[in-house]
Backbone and ligand atoms as CSV (ligand in chain L), in Angstrom:
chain,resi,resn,atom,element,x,y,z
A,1,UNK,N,N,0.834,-1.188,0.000
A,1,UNK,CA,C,0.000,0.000,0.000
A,1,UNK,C,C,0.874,1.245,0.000
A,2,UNK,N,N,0.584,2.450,-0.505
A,2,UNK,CA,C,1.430,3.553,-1.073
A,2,UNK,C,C,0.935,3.805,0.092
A,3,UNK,N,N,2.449,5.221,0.816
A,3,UNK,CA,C,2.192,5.752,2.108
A,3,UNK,C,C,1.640,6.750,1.826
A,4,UNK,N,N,0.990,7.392,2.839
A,4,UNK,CA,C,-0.032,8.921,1.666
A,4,UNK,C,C,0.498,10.202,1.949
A,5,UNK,N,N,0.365,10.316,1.033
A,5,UNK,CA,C,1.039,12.226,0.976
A,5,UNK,C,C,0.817,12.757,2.064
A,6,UNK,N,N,2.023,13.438,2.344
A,6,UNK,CA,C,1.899,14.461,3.555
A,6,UNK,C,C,1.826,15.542,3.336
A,7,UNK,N,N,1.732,16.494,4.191
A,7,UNK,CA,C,2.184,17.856,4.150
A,7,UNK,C,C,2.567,18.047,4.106
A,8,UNK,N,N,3.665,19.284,3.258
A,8,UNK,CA,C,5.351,19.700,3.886
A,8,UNK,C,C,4.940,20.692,4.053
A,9,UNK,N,N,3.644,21.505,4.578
A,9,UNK,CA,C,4.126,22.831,4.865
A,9,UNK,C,C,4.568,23.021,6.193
A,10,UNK,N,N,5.371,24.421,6.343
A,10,UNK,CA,C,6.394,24.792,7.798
A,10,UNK,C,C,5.598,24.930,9.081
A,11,UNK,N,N,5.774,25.058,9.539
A,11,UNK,CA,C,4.459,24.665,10.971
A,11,UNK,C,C,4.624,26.532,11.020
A,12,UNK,N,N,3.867,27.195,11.437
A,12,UNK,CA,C,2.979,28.614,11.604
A,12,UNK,C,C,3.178,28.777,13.123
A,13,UNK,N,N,3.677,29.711,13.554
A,13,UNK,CA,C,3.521,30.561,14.922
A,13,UNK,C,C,1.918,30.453,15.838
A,14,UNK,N,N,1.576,29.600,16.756
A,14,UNK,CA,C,0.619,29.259,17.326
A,14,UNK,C,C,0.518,31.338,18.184
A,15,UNK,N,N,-0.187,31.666,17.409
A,15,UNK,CA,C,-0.863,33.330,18.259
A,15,UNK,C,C,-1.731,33.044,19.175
A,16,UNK,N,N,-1.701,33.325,20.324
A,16,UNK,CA,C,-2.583,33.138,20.845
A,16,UNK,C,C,-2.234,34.372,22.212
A,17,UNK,N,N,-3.519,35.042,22.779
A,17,UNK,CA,C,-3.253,36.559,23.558
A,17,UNK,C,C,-2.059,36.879,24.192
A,18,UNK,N,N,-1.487,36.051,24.668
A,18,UNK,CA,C,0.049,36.465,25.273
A,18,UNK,C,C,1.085,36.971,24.093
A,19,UNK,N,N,0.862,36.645,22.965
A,19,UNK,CA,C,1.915,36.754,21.610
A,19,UNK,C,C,0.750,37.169,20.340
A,20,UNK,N,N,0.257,37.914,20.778
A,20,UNK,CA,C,-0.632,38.474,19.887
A,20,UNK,C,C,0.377,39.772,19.824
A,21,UNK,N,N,0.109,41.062,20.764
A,21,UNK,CA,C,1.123,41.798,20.582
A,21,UNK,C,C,2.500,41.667,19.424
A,22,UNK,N,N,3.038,40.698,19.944
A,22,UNK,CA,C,4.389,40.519,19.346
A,22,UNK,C,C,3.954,40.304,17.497
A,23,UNK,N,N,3.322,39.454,17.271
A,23,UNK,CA,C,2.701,38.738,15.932
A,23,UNK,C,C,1.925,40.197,15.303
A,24,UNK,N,N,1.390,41.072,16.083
A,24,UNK,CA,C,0.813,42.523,15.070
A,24,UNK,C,C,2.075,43.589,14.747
A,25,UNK,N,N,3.182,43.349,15.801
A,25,UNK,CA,C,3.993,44.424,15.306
A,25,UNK,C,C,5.080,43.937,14.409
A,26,UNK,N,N,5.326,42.799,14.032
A,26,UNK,CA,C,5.777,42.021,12.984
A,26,UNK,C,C,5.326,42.042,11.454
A,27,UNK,N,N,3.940,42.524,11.615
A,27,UNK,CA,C,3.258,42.355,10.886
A,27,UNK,C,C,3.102,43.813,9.834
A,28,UNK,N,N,3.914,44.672,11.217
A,28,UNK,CA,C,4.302,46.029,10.776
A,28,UNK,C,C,5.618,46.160,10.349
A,29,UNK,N,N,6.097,45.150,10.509
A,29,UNK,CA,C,7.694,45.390,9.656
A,29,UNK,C,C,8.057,46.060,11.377
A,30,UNK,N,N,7.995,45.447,12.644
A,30,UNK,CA,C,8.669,46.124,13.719
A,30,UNK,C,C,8.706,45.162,14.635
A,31,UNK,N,N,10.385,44.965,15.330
A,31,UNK,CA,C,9.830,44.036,16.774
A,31,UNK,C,C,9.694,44.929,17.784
A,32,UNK,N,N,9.134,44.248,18.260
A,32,UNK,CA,C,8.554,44.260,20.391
A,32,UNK,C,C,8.922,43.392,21.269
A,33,UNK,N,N,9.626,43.687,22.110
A,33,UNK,CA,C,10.017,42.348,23.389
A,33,UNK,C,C,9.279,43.164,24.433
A,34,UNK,N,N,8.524,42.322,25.436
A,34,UNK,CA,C,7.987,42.461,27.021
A,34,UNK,C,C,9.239,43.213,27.338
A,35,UNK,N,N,8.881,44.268,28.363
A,35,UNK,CA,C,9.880,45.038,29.008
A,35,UNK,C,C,9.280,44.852,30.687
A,36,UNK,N,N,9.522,44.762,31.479
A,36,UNK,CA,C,9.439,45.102,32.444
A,36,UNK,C,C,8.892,46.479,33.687
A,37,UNK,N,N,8.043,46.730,34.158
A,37,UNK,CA,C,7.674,48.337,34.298
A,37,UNK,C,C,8.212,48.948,36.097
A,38,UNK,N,N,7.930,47.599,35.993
A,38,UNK,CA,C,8.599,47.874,37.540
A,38,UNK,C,C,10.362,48.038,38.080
A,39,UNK,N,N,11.011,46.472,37.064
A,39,UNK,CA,C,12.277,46.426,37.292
A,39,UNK,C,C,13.476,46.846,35.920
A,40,UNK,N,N,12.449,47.117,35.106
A,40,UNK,CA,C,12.909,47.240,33.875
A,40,UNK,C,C,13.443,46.185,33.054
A,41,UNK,N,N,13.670,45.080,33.623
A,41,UNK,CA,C,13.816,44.031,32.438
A,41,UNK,C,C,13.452,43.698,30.921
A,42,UNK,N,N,13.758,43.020,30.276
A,42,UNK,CA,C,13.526,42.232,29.004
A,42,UNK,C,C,13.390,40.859,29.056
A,43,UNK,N,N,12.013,41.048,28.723
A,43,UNK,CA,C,11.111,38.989,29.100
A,43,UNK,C,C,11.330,38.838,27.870
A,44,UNK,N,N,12.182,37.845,26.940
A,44,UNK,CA,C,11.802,36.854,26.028
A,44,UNK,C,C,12.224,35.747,26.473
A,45,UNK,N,N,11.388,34.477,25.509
A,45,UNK,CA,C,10.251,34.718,25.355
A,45,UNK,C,C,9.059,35.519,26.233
A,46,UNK,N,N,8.250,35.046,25.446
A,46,UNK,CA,C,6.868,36.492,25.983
A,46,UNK,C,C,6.355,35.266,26.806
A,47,UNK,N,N,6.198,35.606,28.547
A,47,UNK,CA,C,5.692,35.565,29.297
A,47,UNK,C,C,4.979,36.168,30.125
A,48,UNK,N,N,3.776,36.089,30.863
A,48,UNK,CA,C,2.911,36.242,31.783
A,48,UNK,C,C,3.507,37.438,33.163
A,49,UNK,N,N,4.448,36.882,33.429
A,49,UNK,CA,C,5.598,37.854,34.451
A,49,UNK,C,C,6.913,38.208,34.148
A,50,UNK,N,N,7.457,39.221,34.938
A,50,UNK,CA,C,8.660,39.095,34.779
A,50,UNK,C,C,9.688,37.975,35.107
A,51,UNK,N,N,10.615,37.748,34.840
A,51,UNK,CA,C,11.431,36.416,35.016
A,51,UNK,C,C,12.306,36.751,36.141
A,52,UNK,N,N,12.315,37.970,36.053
A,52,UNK,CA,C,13.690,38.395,37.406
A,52,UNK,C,C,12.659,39.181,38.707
A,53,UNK,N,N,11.693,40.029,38.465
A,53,UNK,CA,C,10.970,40.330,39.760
A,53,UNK,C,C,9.281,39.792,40.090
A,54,UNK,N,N,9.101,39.042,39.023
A,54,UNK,CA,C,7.715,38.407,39.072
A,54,UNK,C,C,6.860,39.175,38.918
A,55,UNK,N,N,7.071,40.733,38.443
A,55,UNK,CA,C,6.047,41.232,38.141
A,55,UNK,C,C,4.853,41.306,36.817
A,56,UNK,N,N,3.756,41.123,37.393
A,56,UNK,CA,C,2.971,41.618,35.980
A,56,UNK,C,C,2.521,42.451,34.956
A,57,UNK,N,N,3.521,43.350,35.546
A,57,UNK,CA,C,3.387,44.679,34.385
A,57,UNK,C,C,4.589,44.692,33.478
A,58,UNK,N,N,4.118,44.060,32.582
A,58,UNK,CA,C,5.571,44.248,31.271
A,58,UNK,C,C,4.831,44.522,30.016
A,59,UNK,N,N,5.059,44.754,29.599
A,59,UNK,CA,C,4.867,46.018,28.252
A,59,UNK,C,C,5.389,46.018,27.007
A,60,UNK,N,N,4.348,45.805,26.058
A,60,UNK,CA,C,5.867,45.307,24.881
A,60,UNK,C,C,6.215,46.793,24.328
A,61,UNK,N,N,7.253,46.832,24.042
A,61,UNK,CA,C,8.239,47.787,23.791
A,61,UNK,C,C,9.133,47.597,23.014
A,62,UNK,N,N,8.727,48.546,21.607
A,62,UNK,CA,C,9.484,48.759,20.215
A,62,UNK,C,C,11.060,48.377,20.800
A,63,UNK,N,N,12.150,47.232,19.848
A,63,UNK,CA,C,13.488,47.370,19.691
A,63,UNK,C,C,13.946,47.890,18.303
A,64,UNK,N,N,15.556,48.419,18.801
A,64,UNK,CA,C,15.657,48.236,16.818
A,64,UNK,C,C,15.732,47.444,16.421
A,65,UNK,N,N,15.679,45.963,16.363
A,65,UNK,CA,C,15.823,45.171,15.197
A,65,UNK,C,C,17.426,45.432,14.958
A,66,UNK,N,N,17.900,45.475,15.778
A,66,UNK,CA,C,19.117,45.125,15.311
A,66,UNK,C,C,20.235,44.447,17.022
A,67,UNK,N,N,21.564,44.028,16.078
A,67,UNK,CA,C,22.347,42.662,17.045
A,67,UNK,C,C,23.655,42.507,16.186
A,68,UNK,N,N,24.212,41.557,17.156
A,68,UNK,CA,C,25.177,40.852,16.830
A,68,UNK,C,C,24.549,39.056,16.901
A,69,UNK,N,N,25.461,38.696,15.908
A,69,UNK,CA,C,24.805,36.612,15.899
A,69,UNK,C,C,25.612,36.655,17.324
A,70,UNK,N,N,25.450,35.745,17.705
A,70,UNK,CA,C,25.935,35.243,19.082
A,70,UNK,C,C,26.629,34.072,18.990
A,71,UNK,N,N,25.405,33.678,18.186
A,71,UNK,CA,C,26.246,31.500,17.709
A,71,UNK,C,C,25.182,31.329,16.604
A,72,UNK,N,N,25.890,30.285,15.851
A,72,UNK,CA,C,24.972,30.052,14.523
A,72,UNK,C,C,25.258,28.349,14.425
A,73,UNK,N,N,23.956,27.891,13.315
A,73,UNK,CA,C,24.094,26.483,12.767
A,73,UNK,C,C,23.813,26.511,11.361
A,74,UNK,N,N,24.782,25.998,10.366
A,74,UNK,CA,C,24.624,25.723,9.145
A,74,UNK,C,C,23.952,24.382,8.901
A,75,UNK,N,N,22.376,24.521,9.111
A,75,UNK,CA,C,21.335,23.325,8.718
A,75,UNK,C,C,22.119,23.094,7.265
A,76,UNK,N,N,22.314,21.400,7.052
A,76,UNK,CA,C,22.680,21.080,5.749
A,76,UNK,C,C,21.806,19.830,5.399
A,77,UNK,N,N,21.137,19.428,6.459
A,77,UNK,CA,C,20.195,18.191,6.035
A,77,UNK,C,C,18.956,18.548,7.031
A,78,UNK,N,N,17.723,17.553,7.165
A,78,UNK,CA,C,16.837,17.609,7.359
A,78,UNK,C,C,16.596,16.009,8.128
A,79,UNK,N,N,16.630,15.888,9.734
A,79,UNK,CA,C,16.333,14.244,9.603
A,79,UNK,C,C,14.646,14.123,10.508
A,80,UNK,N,N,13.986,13.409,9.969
A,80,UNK,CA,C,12.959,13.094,10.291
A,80,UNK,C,C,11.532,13.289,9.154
A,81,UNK,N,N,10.337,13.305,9.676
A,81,UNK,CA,C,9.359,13.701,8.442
A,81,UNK,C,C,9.237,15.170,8.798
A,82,UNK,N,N,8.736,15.331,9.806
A,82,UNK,CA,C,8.444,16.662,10.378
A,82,UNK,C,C,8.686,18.138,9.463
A,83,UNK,N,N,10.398,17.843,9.581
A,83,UNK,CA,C,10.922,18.781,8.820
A,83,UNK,C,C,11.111,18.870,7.707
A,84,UNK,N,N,10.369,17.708,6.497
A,84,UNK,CA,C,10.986,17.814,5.568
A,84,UNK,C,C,10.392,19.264,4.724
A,85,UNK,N,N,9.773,19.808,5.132
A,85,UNK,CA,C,9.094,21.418,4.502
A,85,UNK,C,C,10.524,22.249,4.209
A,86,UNK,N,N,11.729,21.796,5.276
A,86,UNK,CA,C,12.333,22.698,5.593
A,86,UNK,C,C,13.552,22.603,4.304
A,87,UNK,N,N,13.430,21.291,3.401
A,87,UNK,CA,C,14.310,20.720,2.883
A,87,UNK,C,C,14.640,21.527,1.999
A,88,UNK,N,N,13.819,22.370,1.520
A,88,UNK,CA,C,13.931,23.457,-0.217
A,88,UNK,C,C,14.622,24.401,0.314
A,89,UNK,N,N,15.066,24.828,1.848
A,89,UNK,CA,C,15.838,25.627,2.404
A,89,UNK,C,C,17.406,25.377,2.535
A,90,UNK,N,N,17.631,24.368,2.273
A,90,UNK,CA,C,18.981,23.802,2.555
A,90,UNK,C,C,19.669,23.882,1.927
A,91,UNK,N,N,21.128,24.752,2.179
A,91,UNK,CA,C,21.410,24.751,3.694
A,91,UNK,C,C,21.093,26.078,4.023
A,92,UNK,N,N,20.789,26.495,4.943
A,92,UNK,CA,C,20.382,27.534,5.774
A,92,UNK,C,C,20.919,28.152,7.101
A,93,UNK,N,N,21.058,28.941,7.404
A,93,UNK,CA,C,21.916,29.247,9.041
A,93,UNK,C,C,20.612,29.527,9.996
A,94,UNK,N,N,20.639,29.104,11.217
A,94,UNK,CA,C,19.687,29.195,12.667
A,94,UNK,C,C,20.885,29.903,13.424
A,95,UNK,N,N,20.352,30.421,13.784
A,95,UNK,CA,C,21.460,31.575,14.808
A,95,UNK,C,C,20.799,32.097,16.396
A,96,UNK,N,N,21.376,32.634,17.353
A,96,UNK,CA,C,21.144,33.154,17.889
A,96,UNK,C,C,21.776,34.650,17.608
A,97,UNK,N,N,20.569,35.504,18.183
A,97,UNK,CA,C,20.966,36.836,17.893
A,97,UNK,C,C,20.943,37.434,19.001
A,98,UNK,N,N,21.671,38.116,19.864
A,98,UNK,CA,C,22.256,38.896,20.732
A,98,UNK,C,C,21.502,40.690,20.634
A,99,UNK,N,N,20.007,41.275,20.515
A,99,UNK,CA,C,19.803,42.331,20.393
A,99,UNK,C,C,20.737,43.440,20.965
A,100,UNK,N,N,20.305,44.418,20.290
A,100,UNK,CA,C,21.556,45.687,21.105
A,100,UNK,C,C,21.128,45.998,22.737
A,101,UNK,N,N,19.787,45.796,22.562
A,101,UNK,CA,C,18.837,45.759,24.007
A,101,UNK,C,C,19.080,45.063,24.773
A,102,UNK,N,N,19.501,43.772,24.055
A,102,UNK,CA,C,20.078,42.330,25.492
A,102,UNK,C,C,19.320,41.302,24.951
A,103,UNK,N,N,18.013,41.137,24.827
A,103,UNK,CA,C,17.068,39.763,24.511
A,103,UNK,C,C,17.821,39.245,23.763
A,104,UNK,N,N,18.088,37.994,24.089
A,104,UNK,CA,C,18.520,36.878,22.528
A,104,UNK,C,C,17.527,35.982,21.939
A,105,UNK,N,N,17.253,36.109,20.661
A,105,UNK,CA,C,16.542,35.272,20.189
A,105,UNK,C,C,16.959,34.447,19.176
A,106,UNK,N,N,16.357,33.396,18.906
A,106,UNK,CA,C,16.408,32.541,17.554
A,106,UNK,C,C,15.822,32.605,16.435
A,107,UNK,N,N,16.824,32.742,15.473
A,107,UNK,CA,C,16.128,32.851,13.976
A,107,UNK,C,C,17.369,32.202,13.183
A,108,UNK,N,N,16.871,32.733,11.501
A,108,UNK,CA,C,17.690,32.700,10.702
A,108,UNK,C,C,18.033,33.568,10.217
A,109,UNK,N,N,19.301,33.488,9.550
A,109,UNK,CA,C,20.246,34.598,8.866
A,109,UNK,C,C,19.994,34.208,7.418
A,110,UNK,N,N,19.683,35.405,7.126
A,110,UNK,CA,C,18.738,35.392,5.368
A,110,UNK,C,C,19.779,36.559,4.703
A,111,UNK,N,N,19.663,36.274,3.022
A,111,UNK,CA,C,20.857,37.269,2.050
A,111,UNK,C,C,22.135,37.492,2.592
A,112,UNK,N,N,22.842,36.553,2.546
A,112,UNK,CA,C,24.157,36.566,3.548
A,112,UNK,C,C,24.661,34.898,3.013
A,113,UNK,N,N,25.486,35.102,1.975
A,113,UNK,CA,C,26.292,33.804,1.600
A,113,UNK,C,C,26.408,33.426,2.827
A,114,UNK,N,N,26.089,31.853,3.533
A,114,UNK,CA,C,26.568,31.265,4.119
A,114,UNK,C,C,28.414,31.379,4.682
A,115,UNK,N,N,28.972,31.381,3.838
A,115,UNK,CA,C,30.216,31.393,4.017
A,115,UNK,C,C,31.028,32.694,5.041
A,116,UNK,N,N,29.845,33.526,4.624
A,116,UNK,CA,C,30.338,35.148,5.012
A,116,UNK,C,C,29.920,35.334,6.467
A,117,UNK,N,N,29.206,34.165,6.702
A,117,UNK,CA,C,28.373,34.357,8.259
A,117,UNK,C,C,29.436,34.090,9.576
A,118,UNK,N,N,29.463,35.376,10.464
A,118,UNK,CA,C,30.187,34.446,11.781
A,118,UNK,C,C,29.957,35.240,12.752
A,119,UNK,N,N,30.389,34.752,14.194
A,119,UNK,CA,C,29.939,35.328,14.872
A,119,UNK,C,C,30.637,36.719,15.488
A,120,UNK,N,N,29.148,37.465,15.853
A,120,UNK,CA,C,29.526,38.867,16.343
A,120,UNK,C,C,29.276,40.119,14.898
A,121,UNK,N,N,28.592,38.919,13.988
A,121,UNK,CA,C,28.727,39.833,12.580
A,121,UNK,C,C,26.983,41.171,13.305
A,122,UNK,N,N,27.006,42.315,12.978
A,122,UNK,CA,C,25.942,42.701,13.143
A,122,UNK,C,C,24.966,42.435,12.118
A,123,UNK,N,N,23.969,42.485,12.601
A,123,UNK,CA,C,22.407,42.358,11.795
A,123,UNK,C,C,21.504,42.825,12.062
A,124,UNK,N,N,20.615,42.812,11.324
A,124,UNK,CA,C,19.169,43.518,11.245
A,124,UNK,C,C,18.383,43.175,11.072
A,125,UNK,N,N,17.077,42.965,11.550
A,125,UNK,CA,C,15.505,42.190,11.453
A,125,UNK,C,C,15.183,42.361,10.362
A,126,UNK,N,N,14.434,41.919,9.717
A,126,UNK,CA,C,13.806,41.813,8.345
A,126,UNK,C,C,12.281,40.981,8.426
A,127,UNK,N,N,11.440,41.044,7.862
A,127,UNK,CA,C,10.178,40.127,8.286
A,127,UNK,C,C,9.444,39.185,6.635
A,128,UNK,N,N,9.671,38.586,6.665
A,128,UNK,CA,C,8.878,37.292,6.050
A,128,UNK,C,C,7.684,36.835,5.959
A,129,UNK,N,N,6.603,37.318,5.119
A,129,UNK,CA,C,5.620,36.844,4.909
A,129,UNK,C,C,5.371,35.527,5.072
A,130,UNK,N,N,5.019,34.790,5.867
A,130,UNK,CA,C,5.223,33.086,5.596
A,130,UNK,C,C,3.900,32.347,5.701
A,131,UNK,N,N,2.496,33.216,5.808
A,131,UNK,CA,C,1.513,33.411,5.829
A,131,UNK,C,C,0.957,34.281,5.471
A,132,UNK,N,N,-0.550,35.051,5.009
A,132,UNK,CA,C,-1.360,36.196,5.070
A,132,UNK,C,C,-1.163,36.458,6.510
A,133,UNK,N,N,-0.214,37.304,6.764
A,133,UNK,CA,C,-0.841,38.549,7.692
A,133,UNK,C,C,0.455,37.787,8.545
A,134,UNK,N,N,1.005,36.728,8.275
A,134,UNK,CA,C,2.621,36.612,9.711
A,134,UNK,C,C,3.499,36.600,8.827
A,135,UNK,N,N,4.231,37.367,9.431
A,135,UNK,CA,C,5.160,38.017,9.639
A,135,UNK,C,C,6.216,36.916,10.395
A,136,UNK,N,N,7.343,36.304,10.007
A,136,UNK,CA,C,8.457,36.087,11.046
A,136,UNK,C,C,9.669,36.829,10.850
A,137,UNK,N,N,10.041,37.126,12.061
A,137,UNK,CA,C,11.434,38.332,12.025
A,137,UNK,C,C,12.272,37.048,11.687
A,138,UNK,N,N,13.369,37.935,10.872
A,138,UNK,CA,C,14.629,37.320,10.156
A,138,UNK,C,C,15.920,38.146,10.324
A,139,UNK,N,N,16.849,37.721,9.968
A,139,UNK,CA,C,17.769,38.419,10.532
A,139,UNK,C,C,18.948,38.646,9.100
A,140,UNK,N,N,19.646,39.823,8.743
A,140,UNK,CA,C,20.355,39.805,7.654
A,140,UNK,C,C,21.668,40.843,7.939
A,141,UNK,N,N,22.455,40.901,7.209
A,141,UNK,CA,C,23.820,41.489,7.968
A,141,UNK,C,C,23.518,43.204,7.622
A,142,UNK,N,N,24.020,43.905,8.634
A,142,UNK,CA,C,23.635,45.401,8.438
A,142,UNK,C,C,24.686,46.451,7.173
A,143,UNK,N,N,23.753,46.837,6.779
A,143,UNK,CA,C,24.879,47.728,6.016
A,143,UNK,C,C,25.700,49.012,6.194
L,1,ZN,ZN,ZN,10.700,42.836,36.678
């Protein structure tokens, strides 16, 4: 019996009210990380409290979109089914990015020969249609 077609599409950002915020200003070509109001911190991910004073007043609050990589991975294969969506991407860099603000997050490094990528290079957010209406921040070297 033939195994049956799957899906390859990329799995979609689950929005839901805690990351709603974040997912509309993306959507504007802008990030937002939770800030803190009391202690001033930076919550990423987007959580409920602060991580360092437990408070509940954090606030998302415009960054520039811009960093240094911190650490990177040159994806060159794909193992499992899951990912095979990801396969027409390969090879690709996953990075951590180091904001000028402090938050580090995970993405990829997009228009940037592989080869040219390393760490501490600066970069800049960029956003990706990868749906009607989402937006995922991306990351590309600054000029
Ligand atoms: Zn706090």
């Amino acid at each position: 019996m033939a195994e049956p077609v799957r899906e390859r599409k990329k799995p979609l950002p689950e929005i839901v009210p805690l990351t709603q915020p974040f997912w509309e200003a993306t959507a504007k070509k802008q990030l937002v990380i939770q800030r803190c109001s009391d202690c001033r911190a930076w919550v990423w991910c987007p959580r409920p409290a602060c991580v360092e004073c437990g408070s509940e007043r954090l606030h998302w609050t415009p960054v520039s979109g811009r960093g240094k990589i911190f650490a990177f991975s040159v994806i060159r294969e794909v193992v499992g089914r899951s990912l095979r969506a990801f396969e027409g991407d390969i090879p690709y860099v996953a990075a951590w990015i180091d904001l000028d603000e402090g938050p580090r997050l995970l993405s990829n490094i997009v228009d940037c020969p592989i080869e040219k990528v390393k760490i501490g290079m600066e970069v800049e957010a960029v956003f990706e249609e990868v749906a009607p209406g989402i937006f995922l921040p991306k990351f590309k070297p600054s000029n």
